[in-house]
Wavefront OBJ file of the C-alpha trace (Angstrom):
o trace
v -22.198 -69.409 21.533
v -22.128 -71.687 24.831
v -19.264 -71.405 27.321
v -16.879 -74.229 27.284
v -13.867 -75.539 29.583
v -10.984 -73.447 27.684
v -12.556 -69.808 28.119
v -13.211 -70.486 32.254
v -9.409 -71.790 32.145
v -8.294 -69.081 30.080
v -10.173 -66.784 32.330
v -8.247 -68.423 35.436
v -4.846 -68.146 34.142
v -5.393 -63.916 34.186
v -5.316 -64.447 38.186
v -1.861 -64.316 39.551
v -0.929 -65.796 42.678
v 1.358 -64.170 45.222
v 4.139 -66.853 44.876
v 4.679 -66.476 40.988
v 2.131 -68.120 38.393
v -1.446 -68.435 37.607
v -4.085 -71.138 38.980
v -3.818 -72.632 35.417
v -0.375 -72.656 35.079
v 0.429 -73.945 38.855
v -1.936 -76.942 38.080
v -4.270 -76.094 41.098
v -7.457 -75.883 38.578
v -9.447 -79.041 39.113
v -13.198 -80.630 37.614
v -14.597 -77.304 35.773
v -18.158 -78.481 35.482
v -20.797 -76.377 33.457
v -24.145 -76.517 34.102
v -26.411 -74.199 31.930
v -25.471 -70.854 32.835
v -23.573 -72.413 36.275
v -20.309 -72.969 36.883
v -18.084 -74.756 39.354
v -14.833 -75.759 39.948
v -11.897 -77.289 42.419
v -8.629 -75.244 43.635
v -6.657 -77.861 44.638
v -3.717 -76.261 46.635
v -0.487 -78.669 47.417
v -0.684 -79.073 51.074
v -2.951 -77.328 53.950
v -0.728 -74.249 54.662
v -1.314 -73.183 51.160
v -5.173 -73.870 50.907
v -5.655 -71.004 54.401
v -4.272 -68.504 51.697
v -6.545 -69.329 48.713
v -9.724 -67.482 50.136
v -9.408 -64.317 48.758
v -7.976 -66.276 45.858
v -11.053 -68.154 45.452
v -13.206 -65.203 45.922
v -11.611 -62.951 42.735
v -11.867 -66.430 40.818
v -15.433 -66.776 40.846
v -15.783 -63.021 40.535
v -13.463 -63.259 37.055
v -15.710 -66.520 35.714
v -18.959 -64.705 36.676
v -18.258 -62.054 34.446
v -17.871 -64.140 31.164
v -21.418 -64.330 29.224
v -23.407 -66.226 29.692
v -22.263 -67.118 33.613
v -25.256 -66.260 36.346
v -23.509 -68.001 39.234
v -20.258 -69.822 40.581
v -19.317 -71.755 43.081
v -15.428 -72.682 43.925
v -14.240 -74.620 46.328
v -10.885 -75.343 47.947
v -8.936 -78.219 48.695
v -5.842 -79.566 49.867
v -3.944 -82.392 48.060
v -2.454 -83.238 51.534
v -4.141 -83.462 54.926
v -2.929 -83.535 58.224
v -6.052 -84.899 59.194
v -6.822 -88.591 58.643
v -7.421 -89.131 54.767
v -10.840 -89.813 53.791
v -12.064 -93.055 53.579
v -11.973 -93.600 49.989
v -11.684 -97.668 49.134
v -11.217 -98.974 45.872
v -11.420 -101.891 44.618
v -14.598 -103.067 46.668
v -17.568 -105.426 45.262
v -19.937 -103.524 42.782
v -22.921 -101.801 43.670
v -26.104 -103.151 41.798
v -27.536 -101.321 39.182
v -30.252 -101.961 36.727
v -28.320 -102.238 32.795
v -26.470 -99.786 31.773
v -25.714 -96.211 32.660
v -24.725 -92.972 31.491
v -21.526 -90.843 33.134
v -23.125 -87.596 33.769
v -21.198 -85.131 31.697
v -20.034 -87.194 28.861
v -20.996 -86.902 25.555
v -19.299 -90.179 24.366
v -17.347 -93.011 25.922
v -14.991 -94.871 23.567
v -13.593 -98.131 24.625
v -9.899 -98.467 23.154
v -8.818 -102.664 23.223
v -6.842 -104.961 21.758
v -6.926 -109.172 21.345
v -3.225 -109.407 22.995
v -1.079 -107.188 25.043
v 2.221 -105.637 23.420
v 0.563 -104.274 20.262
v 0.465 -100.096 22.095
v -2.861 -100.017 22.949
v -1.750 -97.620 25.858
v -0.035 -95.471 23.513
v -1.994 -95.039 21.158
v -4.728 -94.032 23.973
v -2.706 -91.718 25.507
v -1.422 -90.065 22.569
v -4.922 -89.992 20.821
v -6.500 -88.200 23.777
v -3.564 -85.892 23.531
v -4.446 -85.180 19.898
v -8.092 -84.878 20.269
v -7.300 -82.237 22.758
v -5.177 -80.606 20.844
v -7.585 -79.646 18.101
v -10.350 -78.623 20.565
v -11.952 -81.500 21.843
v -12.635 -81.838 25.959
v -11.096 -85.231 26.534
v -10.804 -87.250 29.549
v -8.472 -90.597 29.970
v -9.512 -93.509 31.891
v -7.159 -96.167 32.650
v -9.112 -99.376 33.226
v -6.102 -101.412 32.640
v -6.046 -102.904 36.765
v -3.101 -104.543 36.624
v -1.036 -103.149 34.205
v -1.678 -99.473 34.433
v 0.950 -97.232 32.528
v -1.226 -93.753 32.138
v 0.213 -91.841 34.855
v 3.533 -92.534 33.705
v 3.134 -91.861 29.912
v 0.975 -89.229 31.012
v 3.317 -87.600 33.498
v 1.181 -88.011 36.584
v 2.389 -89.390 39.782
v 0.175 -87.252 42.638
v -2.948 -89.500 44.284
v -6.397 -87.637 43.111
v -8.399 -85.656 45.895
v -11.481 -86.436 47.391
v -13.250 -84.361 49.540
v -15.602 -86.642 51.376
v -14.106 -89.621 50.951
v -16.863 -90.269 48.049
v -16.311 -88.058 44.967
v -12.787 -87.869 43.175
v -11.118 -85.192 41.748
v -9.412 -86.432 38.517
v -6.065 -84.584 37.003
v -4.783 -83.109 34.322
v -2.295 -83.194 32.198
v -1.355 -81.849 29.162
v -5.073 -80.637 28.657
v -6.487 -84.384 29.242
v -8.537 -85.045 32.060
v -7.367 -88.698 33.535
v -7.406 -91.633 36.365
v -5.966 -94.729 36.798
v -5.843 -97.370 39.233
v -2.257 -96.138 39.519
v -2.633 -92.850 41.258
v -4.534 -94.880 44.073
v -2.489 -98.043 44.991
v 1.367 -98.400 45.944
v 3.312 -98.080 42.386
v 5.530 -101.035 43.603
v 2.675 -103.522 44.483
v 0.953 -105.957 42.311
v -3.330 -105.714 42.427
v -4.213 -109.032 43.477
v -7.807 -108.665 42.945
v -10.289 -111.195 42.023
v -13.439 -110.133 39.352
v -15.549 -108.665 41.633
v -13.080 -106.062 43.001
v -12.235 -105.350 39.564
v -15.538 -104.858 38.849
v -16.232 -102.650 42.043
v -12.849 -100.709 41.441
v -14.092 -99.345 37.122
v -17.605 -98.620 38.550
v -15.966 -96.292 40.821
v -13.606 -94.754 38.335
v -17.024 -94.227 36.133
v -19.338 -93.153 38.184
v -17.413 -91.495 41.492
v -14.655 -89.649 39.756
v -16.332 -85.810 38.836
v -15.485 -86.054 35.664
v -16.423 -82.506 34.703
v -18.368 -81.613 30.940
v -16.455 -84.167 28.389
v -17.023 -84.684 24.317
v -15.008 -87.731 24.824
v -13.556 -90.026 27.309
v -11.260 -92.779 26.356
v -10.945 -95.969 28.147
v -8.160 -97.793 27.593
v -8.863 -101.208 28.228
v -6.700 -104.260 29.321
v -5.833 -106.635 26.647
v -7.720 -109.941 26.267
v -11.483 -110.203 26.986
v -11.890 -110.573 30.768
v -13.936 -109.037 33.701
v -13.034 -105.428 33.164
v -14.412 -105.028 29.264
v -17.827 -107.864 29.948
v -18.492 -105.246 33.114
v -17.615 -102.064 30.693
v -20.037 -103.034 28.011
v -22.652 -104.683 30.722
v -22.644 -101.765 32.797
v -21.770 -98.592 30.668
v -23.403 -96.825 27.937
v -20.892 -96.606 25.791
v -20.378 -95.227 22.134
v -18.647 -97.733 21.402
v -15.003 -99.754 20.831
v -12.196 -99.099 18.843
v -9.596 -102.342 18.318
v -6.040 -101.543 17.845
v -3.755 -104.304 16.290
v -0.402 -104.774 14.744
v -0.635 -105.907 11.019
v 1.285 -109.500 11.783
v -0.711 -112.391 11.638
v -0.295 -113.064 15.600
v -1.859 -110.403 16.584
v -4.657 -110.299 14.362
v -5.649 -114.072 15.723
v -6.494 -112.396 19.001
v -7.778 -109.147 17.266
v -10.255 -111.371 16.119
v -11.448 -112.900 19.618
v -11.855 -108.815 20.707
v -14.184 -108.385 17.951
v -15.978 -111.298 18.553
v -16.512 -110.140 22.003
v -17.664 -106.909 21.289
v -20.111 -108.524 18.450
v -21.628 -110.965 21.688
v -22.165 -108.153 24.128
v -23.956 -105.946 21.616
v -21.127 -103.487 21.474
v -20.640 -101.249 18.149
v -16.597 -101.576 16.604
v -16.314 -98.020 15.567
v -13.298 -99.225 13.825
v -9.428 -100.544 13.843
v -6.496 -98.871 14.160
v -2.689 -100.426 12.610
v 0.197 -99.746 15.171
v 3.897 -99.877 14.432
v 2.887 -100.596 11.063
v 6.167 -99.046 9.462
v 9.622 -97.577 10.648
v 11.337 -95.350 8.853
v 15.082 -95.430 9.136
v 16.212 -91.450 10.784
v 19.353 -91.805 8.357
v 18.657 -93.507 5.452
v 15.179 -92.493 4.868
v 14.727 -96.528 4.303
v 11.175 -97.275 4.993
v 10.675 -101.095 6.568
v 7.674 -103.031 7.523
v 9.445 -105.194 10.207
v 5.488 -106.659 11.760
v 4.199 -106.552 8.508
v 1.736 -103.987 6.701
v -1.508 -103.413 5.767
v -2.907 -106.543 7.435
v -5.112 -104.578 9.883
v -6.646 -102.702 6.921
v -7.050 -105.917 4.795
v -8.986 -107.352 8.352
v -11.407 -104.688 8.534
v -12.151 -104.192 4.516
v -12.898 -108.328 5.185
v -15.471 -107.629 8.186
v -16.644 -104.313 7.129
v -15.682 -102.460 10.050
v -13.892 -99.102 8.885
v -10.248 -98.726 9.045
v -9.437 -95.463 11.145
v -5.727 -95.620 10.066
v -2.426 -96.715 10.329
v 0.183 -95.498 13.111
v 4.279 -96.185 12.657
v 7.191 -97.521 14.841
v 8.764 -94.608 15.952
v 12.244 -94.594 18.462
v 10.321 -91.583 20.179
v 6.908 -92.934 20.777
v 8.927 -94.866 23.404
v 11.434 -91.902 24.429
v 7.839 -89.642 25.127
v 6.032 -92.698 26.630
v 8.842 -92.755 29.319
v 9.223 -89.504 29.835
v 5.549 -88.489 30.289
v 4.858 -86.127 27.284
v 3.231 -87.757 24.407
v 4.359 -87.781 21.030
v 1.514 -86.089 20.245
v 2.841 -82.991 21.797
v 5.377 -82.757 19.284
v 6.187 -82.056 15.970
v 6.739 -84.624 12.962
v 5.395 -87.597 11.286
v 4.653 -89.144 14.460
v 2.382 -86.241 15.509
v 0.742 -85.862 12.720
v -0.143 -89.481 12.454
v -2.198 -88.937 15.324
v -3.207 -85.799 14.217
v -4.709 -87.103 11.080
v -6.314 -89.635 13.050
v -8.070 -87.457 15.444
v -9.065 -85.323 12.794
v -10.774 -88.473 11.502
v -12.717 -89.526 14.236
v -13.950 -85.907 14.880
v -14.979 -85.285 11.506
v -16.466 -88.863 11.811
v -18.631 -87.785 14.891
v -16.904 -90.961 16.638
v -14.757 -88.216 18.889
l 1 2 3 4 5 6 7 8 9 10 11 12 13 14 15 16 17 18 19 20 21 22 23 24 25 26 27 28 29 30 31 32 33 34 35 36 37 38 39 40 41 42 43 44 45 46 47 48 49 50 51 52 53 54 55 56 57 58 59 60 61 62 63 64 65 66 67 68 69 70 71 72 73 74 75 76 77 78 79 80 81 82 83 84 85 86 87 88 89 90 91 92 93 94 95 96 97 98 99 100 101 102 103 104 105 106 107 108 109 110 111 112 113 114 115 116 117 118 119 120 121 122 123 124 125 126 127 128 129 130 131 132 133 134 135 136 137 138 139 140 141 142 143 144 145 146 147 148 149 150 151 152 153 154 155 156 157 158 159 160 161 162 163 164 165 166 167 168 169 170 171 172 173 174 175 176 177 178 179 180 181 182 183 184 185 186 187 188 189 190 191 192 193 194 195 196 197 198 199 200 201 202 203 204 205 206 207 208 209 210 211 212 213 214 215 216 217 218 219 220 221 222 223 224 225 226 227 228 229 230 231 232 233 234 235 236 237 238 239 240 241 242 243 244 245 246 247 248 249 250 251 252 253 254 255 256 257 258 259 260 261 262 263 264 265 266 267 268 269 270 271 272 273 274 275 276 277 278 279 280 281 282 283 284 285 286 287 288 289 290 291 292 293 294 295 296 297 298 299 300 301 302 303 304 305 306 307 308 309 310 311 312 313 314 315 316 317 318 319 320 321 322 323 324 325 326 327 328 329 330 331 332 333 334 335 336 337 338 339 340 341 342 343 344 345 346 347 348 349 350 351 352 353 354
């Protein structure tokens, strides 16, 4: 049986730190990568004055990992989330680098694209909460949001600290709630509007791809902005990926521009792994009353039409918004809404899609 992510993190949370808490627990655990019988990994400690401490730390954690099966070496190294020396010099949002067609993300199984036609329909909830999910039943997920100017990961993922990097090259992604993520959002001002032209967009998801150490992933989920602009044509141009999945509301509206995503993904040779229906019915808390306020069944009813399959319908749910806000998926939880998402991750495993 190979080693995977959860027994090296399992491993880590047996070593107790002075101040109270585990590595795992105290979030200092950063890009496990396995390599064959290698391992390595990231302490990240909060500031400086806490990194000085972490040696003999660091020394009983690779000593713990090395004894797993399986493990011949280890190598950990420590960081500090803040500096007192300049920062590195870590720019994003510069022009692309060239590259011949498309690559891989070393350590990635698959890479699914999550989009929609229009903007409003949850696209970023249902990514968020299906990486959450997929996690959940096993799955080693990371959570990329490519959404430049409208990036809401970190807060419905309950992330607000800017990523390491080392050399001012590679970054060290976070984690939360067993996801592995980055967004645009952990590197600019919250408060600012990206002003960026194409070609920094362009530079700014190459970087995200290809300089963030992602770590040993089955999945990572990249939840796209809505419309079909610079950020998907240089996803599906650029990236191998496994392929898209478009998420609608069943209202006529939204379908129009479900449509013109499809059609996009048909022109740049990209395969629609399916749809997904959001807010397709809300159930009344008191009554029990079950309504269809944007309509039902017509994302279903689209996809049986175009022969795409139809992963499954998701409801309109007071606390899809009330998690969302508060930075702990619905997915977490108990209840219909969980187990919605449940069902669908279940799906796309079972599918070989996740």
């Amino acid at each position: 049986m190979s080693l995977d992510r959860s027994e090296v993190l399992a491993t880590l949370a047996q070593l107790k730190l002075p101040d109270g808490g585990d590595l795992v627990s105290n979030d200092f655990v950063r890009a496990v990568t396995i390599d064959g019988s290698s391992v390595r990994f990231v302490i990240e400690a909060p500031n400086p004055d806490i990194a000085q401490k972490l040696s003999a730390i660091r020394q009983a954690a690779e000593e713990m990992v090395l004894k797993l099966d399986g493990v011949d070496s280890v190598t950990a190294v420590i960081t500090a989330h803040e500096n007192k020396a300049p920062p590195p010099n870590l720019k994003i949002g510069g022009h692309p680098k060239p590259q011949d067609g498309p690559t891989a993300v070393p350590g990635v199984d698959r890479i699914l694209a999550i989009a929609s036609g229009k903007g409003g329909v949850g696209k970023s909830t249902v990514s968020s909460n299906l990486a959450v999910a997929l996690a959940k039943q096993g799955r080693r997920v990371g959570l990329l949001d490519a959404d430049i100017y409208g990036p809401s990961q970190p807060r419905m993922m309950g992330v607000n600290k800017r990523p390491a990097s080392p050399d001012g090259k590679i970054i060290i992604p976070l984690n939360a709630h067993g996801v592995t993520m980055m967004s645009i959002g952990l590197m600019v001002d919250p408060d600012k509007a990206v002003v960026w032209r194409g070609p920094m967009l362009m530079g700014a998801l190459q970087q995200m791809l290809n300089q963030v150490q992602w770590g040993e992933l089955d999945v990572l989920i990249v939840d796209l902005p809505p419309g079909t602009g610079d950020v998907q044509l240089t996803l599906c141009q650029k990236t191998e990926l496994t392929g898209a999945i478009v998420v609608s509301t069943p209202q006529d509206v939204a379908l129009i521009d479900a449509r013109k995503a499809l059609d996009m993904f048909a022109t740049l040779h990209t395969p629609v792994l399916g749809m997904i229906e959001n807010m397709s019915q809300y159930t009344c808390p008191k009554c029990g009353h079950e309504a269809h306020i944007f309509g039902h069944g017509g994302v279903e009813a689209e996809a049986r039409k175009l022969g795409i399959p139809f992963l499954g319908a998701l409801p309109l749910d007071l606390s899809v918004r009330i998690a969302g806000d508060s930075g702990t998926p619905a997915a977490l939880s108990d209840g219909a809404v969980a187990q919605a998402y449940s069902d669908l991750a279940g799906g796309l495993i079972a599918s070989n899609i996740a």
